[in-house]
SERO-4910 file (N, C-alpha, C, O; in steps of 0.05 Angstrom, whole numbers):
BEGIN
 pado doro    nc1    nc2    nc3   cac1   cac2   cac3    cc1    cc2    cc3    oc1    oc2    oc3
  Unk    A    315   -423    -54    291   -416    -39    276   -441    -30    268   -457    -47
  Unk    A    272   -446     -4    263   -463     11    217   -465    -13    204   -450    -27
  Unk    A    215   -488     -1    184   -497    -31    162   -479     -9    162   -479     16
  Unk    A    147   -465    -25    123   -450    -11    100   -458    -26    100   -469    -49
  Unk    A     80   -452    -12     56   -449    -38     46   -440    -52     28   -448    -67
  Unk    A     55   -421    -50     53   -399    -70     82   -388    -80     96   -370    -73
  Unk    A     82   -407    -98    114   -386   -124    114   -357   -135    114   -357   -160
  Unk    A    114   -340   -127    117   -321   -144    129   -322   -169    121   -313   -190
  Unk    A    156   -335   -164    174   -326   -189    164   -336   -216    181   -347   -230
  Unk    A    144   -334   -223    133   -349   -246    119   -319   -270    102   -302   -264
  Unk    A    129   -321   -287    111   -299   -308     88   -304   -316     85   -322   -333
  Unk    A     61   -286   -301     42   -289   -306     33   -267   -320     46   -247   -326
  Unk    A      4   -274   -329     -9   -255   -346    -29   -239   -334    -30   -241   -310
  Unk    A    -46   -223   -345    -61   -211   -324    -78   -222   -304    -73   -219   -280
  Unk    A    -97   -235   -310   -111   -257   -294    -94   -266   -274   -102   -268   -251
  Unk    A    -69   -272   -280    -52   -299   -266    -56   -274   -241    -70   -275   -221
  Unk    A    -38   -253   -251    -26   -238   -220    -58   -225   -206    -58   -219   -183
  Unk    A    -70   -224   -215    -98   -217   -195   -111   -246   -174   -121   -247   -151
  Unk    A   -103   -274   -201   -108   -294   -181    -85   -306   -156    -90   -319   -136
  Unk    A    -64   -296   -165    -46   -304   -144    -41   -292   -127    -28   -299   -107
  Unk    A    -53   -268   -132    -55   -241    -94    -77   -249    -90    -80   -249    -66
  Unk    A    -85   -251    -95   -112   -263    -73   -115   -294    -68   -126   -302    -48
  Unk    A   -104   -309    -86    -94   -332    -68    -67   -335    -46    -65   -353    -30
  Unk    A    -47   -313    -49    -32   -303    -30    -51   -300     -4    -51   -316     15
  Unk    A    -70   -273     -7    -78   -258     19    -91   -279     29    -91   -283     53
  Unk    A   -104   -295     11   -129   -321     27   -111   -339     45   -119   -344     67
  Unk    A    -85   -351     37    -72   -370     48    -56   -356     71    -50   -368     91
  Unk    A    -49   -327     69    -34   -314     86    -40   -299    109    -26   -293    129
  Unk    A    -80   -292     96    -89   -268    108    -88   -269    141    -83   -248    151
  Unk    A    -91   -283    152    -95   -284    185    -65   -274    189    -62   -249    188
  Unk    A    -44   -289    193    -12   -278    194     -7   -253    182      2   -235    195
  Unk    A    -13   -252    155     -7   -228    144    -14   -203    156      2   -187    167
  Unk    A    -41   -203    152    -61   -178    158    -58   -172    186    -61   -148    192
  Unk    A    -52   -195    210    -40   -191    233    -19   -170    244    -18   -152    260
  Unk    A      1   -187    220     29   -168    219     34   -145    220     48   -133    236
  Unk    A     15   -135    193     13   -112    187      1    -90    211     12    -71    224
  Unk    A    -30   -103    210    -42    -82    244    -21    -75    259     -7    -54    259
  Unk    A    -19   -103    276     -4   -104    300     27    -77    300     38    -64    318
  Unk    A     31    -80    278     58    -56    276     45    -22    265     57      0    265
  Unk    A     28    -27    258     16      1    241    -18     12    259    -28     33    252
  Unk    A    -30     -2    281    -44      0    294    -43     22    310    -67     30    314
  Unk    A    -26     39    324    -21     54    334    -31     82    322    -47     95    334
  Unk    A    -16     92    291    -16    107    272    -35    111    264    -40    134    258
  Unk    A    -56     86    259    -78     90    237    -95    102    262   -109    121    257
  Unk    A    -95     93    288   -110    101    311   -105    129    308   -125    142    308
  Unk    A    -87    141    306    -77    171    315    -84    182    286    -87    206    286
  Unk    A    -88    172    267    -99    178    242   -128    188    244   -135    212    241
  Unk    A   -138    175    249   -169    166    259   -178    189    272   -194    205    261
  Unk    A   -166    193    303   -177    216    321   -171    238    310   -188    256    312
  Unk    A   -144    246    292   -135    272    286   -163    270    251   -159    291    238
  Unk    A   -177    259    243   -185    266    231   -222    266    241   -241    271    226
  Unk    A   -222    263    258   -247    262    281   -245    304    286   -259    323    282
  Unk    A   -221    297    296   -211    332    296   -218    352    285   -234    370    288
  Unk    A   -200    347    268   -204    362    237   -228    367    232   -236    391    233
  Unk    A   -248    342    224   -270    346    215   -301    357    229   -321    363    216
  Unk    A   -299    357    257   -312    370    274   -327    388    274   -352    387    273
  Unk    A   -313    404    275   -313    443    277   -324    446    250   -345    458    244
  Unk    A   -310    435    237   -331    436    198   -356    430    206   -372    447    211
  Unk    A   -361    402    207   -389    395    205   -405    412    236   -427    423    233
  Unk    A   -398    413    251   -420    420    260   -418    459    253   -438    468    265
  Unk    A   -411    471    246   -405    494    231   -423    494    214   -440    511    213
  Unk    A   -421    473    198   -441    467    165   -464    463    175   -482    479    168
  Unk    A   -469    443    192   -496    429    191   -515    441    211   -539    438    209
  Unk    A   -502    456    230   -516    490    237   -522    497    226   -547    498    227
  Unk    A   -508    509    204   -515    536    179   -536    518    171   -558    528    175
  Unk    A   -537    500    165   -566    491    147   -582    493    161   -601    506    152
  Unk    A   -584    481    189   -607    490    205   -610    519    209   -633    527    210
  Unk    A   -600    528    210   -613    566    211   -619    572    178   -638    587    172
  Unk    A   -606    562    160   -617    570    136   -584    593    127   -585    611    110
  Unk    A   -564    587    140   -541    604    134   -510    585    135   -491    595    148
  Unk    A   -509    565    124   -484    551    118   -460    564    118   -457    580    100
  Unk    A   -441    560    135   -412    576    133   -391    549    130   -392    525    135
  Unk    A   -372    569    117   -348    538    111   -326    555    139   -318    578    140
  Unk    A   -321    530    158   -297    535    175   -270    525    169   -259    504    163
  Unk    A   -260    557    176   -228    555    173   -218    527    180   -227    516    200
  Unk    A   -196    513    160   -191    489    172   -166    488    192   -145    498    185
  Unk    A   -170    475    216   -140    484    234   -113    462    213   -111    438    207
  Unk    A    -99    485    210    -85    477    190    -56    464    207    -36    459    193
  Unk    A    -55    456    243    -35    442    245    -35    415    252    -19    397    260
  Unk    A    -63    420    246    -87    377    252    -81    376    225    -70    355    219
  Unk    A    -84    390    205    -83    384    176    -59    367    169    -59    344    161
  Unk    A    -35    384    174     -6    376    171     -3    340    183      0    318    172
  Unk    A     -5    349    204      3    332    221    -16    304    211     -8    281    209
  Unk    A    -41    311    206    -57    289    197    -47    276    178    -45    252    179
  Unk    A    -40    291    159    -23    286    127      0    270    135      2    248    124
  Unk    A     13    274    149     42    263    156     42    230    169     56    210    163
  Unk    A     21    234    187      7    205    202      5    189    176     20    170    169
  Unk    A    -14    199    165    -20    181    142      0    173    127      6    149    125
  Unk    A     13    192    115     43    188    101     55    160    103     59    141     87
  Unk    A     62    167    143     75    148    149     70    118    163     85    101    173
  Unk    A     35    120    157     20     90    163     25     79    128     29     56    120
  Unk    A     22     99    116     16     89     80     47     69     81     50     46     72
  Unk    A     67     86     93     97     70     82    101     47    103    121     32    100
  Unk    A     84     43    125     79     26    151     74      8    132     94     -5    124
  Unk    A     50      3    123     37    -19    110     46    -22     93     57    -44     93
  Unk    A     50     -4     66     72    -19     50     89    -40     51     90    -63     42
  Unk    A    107    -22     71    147    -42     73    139    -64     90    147    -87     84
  Unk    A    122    -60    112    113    -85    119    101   -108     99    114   -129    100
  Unk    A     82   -107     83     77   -122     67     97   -136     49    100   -160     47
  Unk    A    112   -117     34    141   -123     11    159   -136     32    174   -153     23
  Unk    A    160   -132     56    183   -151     81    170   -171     83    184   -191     80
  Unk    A    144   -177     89    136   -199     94    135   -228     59    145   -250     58
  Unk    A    121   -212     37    131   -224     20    152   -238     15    154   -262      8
  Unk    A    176   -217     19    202   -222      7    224   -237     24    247   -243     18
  Unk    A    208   -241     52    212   -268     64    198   -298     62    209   -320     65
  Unk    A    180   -295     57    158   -321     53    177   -326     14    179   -348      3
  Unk    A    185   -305      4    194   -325    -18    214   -335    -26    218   -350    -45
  Unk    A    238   -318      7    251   -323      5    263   -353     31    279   -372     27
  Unk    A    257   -350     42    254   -370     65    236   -391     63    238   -416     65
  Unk    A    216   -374     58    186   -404     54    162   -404     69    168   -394     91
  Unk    A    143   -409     68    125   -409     86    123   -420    115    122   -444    120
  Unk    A    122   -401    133    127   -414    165    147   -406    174    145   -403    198
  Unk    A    179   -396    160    190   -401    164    209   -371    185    231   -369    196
  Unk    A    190   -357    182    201   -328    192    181   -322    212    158   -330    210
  Unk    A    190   -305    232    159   -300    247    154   -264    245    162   -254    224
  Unk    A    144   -250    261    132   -223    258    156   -204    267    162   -182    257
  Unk    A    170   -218    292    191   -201    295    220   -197    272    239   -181    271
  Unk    A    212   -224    253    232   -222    224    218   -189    210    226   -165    211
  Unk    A    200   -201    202    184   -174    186    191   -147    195    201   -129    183
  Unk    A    181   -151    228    191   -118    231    220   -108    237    224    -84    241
  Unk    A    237   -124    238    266   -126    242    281   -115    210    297    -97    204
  Unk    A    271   -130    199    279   -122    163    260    -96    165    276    -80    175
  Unk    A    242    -85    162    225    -67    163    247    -46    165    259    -33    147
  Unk    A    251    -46    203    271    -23    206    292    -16    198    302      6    195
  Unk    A    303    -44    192    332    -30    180    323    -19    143    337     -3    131
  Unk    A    306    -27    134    300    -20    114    284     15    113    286     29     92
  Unk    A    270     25    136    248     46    133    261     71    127    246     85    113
  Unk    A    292     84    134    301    109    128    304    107     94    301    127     81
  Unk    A    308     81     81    308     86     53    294     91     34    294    102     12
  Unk    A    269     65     60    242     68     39    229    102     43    221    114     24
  Unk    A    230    116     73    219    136     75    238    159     48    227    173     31
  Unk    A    265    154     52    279    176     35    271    172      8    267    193     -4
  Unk    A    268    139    -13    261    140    -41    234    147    -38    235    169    -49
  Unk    A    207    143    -30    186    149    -24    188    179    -23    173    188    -41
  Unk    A    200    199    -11    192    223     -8    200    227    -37    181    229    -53
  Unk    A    221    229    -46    242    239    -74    219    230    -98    221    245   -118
  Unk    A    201    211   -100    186    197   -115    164    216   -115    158    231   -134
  Unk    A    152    216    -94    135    240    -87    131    259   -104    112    267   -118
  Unk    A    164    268    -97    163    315   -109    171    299   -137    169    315   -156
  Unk    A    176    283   -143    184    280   -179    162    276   -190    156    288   -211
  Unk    A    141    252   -175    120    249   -189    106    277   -197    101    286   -219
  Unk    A     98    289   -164     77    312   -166     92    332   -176     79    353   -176
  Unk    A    116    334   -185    116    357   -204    120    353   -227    125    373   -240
  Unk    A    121    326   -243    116    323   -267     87    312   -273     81    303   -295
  Unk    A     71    314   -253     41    307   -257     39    342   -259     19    346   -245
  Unk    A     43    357   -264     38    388   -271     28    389   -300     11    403   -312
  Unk    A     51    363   -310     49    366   -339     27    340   -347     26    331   -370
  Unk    A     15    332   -333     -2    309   -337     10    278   -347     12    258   -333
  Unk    A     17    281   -372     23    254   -380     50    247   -372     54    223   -368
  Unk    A     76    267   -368     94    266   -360     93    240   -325    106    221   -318
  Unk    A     66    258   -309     66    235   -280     58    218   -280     69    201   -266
  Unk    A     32    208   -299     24    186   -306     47    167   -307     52    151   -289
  Unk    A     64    171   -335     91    158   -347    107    156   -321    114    132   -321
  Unk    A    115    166   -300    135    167   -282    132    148   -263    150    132   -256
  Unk    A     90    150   -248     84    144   -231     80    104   -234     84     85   -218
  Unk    A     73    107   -257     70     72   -256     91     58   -254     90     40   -238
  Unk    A    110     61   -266    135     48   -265    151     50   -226    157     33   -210
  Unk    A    152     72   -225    158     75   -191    144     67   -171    153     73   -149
  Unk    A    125     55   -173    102     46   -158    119     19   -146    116      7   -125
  Unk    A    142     14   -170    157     -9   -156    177     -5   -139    187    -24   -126
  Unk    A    186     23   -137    215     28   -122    219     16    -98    241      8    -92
  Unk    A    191     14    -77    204      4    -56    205    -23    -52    217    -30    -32
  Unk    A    194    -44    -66    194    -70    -62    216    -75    -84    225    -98    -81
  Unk    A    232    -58   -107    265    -70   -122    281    -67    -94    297    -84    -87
  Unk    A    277    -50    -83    296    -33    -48    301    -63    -31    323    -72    -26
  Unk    A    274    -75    -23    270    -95     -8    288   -118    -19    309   -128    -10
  Unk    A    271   -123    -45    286   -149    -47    311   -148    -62    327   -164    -56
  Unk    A    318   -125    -85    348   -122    -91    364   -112    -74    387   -119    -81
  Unk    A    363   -100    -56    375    -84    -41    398    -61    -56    422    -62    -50
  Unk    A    388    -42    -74    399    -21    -94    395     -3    -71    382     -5    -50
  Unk    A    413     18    -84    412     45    -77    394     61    -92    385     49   -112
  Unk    A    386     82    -89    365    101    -99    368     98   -138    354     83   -152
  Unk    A    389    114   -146    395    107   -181    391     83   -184    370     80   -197
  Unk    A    401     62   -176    399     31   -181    372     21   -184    365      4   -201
  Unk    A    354     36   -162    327     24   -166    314     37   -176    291     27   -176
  Unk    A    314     57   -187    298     86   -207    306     67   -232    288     61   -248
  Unk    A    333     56   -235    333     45   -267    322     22   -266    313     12   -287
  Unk    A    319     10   -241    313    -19   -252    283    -25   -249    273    -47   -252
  Unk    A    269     -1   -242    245      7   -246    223      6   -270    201     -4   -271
  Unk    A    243     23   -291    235     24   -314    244      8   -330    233     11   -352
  Unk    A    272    -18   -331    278    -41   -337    260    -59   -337    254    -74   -356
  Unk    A    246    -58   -310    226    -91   -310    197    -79   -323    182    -95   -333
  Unk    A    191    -54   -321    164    -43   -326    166    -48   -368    145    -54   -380
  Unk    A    193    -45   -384    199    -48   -407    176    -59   -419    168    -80   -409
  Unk    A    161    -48   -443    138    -66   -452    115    -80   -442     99    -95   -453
  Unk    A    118    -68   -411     94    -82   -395     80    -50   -383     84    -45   -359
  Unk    A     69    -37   -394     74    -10   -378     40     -6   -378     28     -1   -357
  Unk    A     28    -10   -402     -2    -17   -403    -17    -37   -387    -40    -33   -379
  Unk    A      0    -63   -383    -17    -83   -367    -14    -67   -336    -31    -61   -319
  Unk    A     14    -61   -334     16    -52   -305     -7    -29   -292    -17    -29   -270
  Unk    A    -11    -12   -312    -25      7   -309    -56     -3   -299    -68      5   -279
  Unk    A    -66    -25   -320    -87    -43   -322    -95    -47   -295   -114    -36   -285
  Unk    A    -74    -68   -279    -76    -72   -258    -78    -54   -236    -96    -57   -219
  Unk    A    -63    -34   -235    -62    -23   -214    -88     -8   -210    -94      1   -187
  Unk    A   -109     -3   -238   -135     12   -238   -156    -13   -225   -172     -9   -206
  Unk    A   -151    -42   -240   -169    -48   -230   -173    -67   -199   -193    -80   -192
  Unk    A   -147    -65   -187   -144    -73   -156   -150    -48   -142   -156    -49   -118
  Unk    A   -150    -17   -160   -162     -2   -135   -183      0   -138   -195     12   -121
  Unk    A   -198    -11   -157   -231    -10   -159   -247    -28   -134   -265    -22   -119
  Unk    A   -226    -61   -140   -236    -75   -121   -231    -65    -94   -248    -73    -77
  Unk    A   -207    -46    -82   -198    -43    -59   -219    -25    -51   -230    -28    -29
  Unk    A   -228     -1    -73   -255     10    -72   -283      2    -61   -294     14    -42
  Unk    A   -295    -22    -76   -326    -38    -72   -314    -50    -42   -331    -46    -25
  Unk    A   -293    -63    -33   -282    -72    -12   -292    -59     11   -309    -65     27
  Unk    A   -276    -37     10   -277     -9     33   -300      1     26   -303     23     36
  Unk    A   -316     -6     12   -350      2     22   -357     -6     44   -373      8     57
  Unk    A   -350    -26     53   -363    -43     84   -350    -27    103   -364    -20    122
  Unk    A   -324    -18    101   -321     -2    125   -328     36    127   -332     51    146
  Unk    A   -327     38    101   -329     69    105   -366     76    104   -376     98    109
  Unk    A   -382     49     97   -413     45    101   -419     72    128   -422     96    129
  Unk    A   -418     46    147   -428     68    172   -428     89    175   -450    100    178
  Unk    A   -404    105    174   -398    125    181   -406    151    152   -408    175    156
  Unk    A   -409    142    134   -427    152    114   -455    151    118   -469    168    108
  Unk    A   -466    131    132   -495    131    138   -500    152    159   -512    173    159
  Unk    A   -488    138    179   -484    170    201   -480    195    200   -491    211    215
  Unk    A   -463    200    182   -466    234    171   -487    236    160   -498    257    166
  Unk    A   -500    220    142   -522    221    131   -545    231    139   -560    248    129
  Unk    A   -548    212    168   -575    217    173   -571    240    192   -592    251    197
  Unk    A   -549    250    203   -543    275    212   -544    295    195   -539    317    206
  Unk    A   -547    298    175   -541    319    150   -573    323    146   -585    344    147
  Unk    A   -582    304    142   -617    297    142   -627    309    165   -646    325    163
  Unk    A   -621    305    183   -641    318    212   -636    346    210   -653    363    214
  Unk    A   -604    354    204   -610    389    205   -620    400    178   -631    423    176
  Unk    A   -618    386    160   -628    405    131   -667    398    133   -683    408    117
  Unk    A   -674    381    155   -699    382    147   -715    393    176   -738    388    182
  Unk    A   -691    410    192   -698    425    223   -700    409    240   -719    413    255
  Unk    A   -690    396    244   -692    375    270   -663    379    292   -643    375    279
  Unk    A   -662    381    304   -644    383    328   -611    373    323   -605    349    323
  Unk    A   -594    390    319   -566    377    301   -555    377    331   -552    393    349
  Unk    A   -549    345    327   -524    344    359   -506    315    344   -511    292    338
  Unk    A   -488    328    344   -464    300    330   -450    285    362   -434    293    378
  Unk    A   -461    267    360   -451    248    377   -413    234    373   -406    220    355
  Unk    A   -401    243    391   -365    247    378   -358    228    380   -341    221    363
  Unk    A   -367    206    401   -362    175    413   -372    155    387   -360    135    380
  Unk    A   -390    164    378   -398    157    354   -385    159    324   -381    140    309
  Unk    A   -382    181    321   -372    193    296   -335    178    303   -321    174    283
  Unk    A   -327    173    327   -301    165    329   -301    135    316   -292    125    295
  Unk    A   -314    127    336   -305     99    338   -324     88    303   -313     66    298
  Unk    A   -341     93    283   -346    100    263   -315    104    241   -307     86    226
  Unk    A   -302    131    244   -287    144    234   -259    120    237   -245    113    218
  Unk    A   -257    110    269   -233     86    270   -237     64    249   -219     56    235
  Unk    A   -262     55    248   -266     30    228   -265     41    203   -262     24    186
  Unk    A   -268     72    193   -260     65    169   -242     74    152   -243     75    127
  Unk    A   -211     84    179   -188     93    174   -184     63    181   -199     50    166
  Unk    A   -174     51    194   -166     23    195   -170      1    172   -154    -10    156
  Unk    A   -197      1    177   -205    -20    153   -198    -18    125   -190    -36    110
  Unk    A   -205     14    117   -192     14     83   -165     19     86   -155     15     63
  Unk    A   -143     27    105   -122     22    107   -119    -12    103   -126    -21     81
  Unk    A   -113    -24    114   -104    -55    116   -114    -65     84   -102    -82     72
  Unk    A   -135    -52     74   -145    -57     49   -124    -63     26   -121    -81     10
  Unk    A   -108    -33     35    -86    -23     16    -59    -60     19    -41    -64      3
  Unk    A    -66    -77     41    -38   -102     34    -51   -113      5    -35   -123    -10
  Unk    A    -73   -112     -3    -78   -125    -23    -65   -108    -48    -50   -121    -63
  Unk    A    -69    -83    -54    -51    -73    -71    -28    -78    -78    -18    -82   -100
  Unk    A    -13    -77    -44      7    -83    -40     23   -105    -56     42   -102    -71
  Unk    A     11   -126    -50     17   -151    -59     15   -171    -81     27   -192    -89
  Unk    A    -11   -149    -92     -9   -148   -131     20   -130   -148     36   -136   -166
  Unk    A     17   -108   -134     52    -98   -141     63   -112   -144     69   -119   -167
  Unk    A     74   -131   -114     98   -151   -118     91   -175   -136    107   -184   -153
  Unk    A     66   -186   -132     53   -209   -149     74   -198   -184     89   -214   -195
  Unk    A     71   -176   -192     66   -163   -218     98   -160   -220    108   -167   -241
  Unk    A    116   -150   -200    141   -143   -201    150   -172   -200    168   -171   -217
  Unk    A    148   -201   -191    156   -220   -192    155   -241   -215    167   -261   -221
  Unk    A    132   -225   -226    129   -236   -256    140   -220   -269    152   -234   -286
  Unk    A    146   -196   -274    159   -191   -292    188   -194   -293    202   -197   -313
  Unk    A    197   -194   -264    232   -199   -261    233   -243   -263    251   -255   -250
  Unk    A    220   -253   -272    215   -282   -276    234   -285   -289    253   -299   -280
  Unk    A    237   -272   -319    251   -278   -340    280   -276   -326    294   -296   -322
  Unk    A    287   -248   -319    317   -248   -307    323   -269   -291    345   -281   -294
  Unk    A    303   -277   -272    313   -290   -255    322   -318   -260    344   -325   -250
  Unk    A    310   -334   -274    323   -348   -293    342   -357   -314    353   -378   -320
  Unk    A    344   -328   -325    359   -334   -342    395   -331   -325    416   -343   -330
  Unk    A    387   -307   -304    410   -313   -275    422   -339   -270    445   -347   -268
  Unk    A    398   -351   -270    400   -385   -249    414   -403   -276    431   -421   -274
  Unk    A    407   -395   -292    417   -414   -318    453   -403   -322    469   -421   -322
  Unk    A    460   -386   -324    486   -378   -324    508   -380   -303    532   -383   -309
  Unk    A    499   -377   -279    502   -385   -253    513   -413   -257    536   -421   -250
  Unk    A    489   -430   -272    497   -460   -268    522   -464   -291    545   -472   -288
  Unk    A    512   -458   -307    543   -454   -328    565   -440   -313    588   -447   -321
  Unk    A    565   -427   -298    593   -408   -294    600   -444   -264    621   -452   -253
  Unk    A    580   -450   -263    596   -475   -242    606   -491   -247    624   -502   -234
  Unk    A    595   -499   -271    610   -524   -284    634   -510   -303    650   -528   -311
  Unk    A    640   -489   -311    666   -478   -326    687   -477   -292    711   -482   -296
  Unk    A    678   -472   -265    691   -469   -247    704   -496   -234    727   -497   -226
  Unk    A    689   -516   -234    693   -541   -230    712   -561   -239    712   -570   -262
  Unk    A    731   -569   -216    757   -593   -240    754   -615   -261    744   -637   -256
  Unk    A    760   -609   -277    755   -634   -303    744   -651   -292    722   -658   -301
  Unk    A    755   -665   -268    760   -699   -251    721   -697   -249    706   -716   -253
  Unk    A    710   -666   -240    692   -677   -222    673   -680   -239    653   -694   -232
  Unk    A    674   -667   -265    664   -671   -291    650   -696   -299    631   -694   -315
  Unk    A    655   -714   -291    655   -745   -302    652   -760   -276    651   -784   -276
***
């Protein structure tokens, strides 16, 4: 692996992998966060309007009823629903594989050394697998989250499937086992982490989902206290875009504590690889060159 500045392959402790994704995103963020938009920008847009949609006909439904003093809940059109769900789905696995491609070039090539059309080139030939283990992960999680502790147990460990995919390049079984291989004895810190990067991804995405909470706000306020309910849509859109966008892109930082966390824990293997490797060269090598 060509020298970067940031090593992953190193076993860190909890601190370590919270400080090294965010010294990742700081040294990366302009390129990175670029990357990511620029290929997933489209989706989160069509995310955005279809939930502008959706939510419409509700609120102004609701915030009528309060001004007359008779609140009704409207039917939700259930093929903006679907379809909204699915957008998202497939911006959620956008940003992902993009992120784990771009990683798993910068650590493996080096910094500088790949450009955007690398990322999304690996991307594609990678996305039917990540979409197919991603869905199968899905219906296994959510139907052993029926039983509660059973999805908990399932879901943390798989959280890695698609970045073992990226950089091992396994098939589906291959990376279900080697899932719960590297998670071995680390299954609490992992958990640790992943609660408290969504807290920060949380206080984060306050700045963007702000507005558009204040705006319903004071719209919710003018009809519950009789004042003239008119939802401005140009508004409530371009609102609703910043804060499908913004806490989207939020999610590379997650992203990249995963891999931060998956790179430290596969540290040990990787080493102890490189160490046997070098032995199996010198058992390969002629006596002569020995000396």
């Amino acid at each position: 692996m060509n020298n970067t500045d940031v090593d992953f392959n190193l076993k860190r402790d909890f601190s370590d992998v919270i400080n090294v994704t965010f010294s990742f995103i700081k040294q990366e963020f302009k390129t990175l966060i670029s990357t990511v938009a620029l290929y997933t920008i489209i989706p989160l847009l069509g995310s955005a309007v279809l939930s502008v949609f959706y939510t419409k006909d509700t609120w102004t439904a609701y915030f009528q009823g309060i001004f007359t003093n008779a609140p009704v809940v409207e039917t939700p059109n259930f093929t903006v629903l679907i379809l909204m769900i699915v957008i998202n789905f497939i911006s959620t696995l956008m940003i992902m594989g993009l992120t784990y491609e771009y990683i798993n070039l910068y650590n493996t090539r080096g910094k500088g050394n790949f450009t955007r059309a690398d990322v999304a080139n690996a991307f594609v030939k990678d996305f039917l697998k990540i979409l197919g283990y991603n869905i199968i992960v899905f219906i296994v999680v959510t139907l052993a989250s029926l039983l509660i502790i059973p999805g908990i147990y399932l879901a943390v460990p798989l959280t890695f499937i698609t970045i073992v995919l990226i950089v091992e390049n396994r098939g589906f079984s291959g990376s279900w086992r080697r899932c719960f291989e590297i998670i071995k004895n680390n299954w609490w810190l992992t958990l640790a982490l992943i609660i408290v990067t969504y807290i920060i991804i949380y206080m984060l995405g306050m700045v963007f989902n702000l507005p558009l909470g204040i705006y319903s706000g004071i719209k919710g306020f003018t009809a519950a206290t009789g004042g003239n309910f008119e939802m401005d849509y140009v508004v409530l859109t371009l609102f609703t875009i910043l804060s499908t966008v913004g806490s989207s892109l939020l999610m590379v930082l997650f992203y990249t504590m995963l891999a931060a966390q998956y790179y430290s824990l596969n540290s040990d293997k990787t080493k102890a690889s490189s160490i046997l490797d070098r032995i199996n060269e010198i058992e390969d090598r002629p006596v002569e060159d020995s000396f």
